[in-house]
N, C-alpha and C positions, 0 to 999 in steps of 0.2 A: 889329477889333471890340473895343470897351472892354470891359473887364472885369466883371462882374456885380457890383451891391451887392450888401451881405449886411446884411438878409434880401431876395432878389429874389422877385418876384412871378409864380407861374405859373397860368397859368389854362387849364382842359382846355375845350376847343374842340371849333368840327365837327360837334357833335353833333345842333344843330338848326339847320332852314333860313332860321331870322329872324336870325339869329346878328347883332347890329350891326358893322362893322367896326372902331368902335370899340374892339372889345372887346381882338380883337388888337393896336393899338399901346399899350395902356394894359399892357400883360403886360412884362414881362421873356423869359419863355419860353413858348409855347402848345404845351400838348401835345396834339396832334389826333388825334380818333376817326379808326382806321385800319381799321374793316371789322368788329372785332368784336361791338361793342355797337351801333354805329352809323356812318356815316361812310362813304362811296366813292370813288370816284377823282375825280370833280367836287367835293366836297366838299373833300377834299383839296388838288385844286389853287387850289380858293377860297381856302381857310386860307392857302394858303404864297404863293399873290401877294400874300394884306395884309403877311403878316408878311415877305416880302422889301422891299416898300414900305416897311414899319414900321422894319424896323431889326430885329427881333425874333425871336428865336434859337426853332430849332421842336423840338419831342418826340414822340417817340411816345408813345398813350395805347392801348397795348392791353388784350385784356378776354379774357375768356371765349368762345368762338363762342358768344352767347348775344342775337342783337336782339331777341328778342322779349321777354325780359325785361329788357334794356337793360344788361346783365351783370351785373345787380344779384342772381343765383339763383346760389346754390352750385352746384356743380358738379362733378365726379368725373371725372376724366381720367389717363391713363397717363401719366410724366413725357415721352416719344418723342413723343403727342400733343400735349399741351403745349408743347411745346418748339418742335413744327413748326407750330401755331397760332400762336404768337406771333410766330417769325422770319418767319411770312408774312406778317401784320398789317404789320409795323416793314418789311417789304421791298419791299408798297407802296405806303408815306407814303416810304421814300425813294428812288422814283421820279421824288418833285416835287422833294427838299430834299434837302442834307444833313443828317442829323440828327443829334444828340451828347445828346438826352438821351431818357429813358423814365420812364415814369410809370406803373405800372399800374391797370387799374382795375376801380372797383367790388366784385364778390366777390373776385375776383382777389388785390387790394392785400390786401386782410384776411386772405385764403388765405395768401398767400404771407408776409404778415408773421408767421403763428402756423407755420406747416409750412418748414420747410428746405429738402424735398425740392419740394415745390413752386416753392420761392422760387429754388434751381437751375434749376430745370427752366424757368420764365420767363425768368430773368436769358440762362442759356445761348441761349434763342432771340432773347431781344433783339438778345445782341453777337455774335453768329453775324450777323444781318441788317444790324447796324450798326455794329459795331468792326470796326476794322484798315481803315485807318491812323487812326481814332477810337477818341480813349478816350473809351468811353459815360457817363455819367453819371446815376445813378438816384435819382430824386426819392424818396422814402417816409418809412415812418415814424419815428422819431427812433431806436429801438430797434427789435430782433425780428430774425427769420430773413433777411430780406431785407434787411437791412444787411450781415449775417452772408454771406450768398450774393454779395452784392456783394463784399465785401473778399476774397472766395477767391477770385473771377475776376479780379481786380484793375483791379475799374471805381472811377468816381468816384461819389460819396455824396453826396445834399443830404437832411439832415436838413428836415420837412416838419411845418408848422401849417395850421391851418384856421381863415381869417377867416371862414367864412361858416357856421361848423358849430357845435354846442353841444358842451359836454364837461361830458359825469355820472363822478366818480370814476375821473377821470384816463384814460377813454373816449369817445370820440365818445355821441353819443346816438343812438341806432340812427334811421333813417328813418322815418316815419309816425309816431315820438312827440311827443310834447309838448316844444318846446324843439330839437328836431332842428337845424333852420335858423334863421341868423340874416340877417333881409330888414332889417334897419334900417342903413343906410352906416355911420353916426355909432358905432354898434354893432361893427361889422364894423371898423373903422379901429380902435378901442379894442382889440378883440380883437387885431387883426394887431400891435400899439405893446405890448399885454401878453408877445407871443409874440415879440419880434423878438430879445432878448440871447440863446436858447433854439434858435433852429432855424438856417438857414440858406435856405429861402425856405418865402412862407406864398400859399396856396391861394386861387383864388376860382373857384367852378364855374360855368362860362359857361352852365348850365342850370336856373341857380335863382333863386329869386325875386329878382324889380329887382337882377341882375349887372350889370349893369353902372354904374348909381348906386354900387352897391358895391367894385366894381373899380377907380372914381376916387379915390373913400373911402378907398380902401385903398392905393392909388398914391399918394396924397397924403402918406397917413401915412409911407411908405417913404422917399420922397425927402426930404421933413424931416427922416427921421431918420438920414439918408444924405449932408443937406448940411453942409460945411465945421463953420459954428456950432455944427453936434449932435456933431460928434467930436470938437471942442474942438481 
């Protein structure tokens, strides 16, 4: 399997039942809802026959035990639950796949990127359920404790932007505000072409407004700046 551009395009999956299958060969990597926010073992194997068809390399997307608020609600747990939540998430999405990367999600990613111990206590359940003879590789945020938690376990790092999200004061915009999401392609490609010297892959959430107009958009942007011409 050829080796990933940089910035490559991941986009979290799974989550919902209209899902186009477009969506997964437009990704680079699809990190699939594995049970905690959303997501089952048919869903699961949906994702992983496009993206074996596709060509396209699969993630785990665990969360919180939280479906009913879609992981998206803080949460308060012991690092041993945590830990065993997550490796059970990641153990079974790779049931269907081999899987080599993780993405956390929702409160989770935010949890983990501000708290250490939290960001342990994830990471360790990840590569407990999917390292050896994989080195895991953890999508997040550019900076923070889940970087930090990754290089102590000695996984791989992909530095993470967000084509489809607004940023206040060097911040995401929190959800439900003004500005939060961006639903416009044109938008979204601009954003991913601002971010690509800075990260090493950029974002598109397979459950927000016209993803997948945006995920072309943004596909497009990459391999232009991917092809021969653009590297001079």
């Amino acid at each position: 399997m050829r080796a990933l551009p940089k910035p490559f395009l991941n986009v979290d999956a799974g989550e919902l039942p209209d899902e186009p299958d477009e969506l997964y060969g437009l990704a680079h990597v699809v990190n699939v809802a594995c049970g905690g926010h959303a997501g089952d073992d048919a869903s699961m194997a949906r994702v992983v026959a496009f993206c074996k068809r596709f060509g396209t390399r699969v993630g785990a997307h665990p969360s919180y035990p939280d479906r009913e608020g879609f992981g998206r609600r803080a949460t308060t747990m012991t690092p041993e639950a945590l830990e065993a939540a997550v490796a059970s998430q990641c153990r079974a999405l790779a049931a269907h796949a081999s899987v080599a990367y993780v993405k956390l999600h929702g409160a989770l990613y935010h949890a983990a990127s501000g708290d250490l111990g939290v960001a342990r206590a994830a990471l360790r359940g990840a590569n407990a359920a999917l390292g050896a003879p994989t080195v895991v590789t953890v999508i997040g945020p550019a900076e923070g404790a889940t970087r930090e938690a990754a290089r102590e376990l000695g996984l791989g790092y992909a530095r993470e932007g967000f084509a489809d999200r607004g940023v206040r004061d060097g911040a995401l915009v929190p959800r439900g505000e003004p500005g939060a999401l961006i639903d416009d392609p044109a938008k979204a490609a601009a954003r991913a072409r601002e971010l690509a010297a800075s990260v090493d892959t950029i974002c598109v959430h397979g459950d927000g407004p016209n993803a997948l107009a945006i995920a072309r958009a943004v596909r497009r942007a990459l391999d232009a700046l991917d092809a021969p011409e653009a590297r001079g």
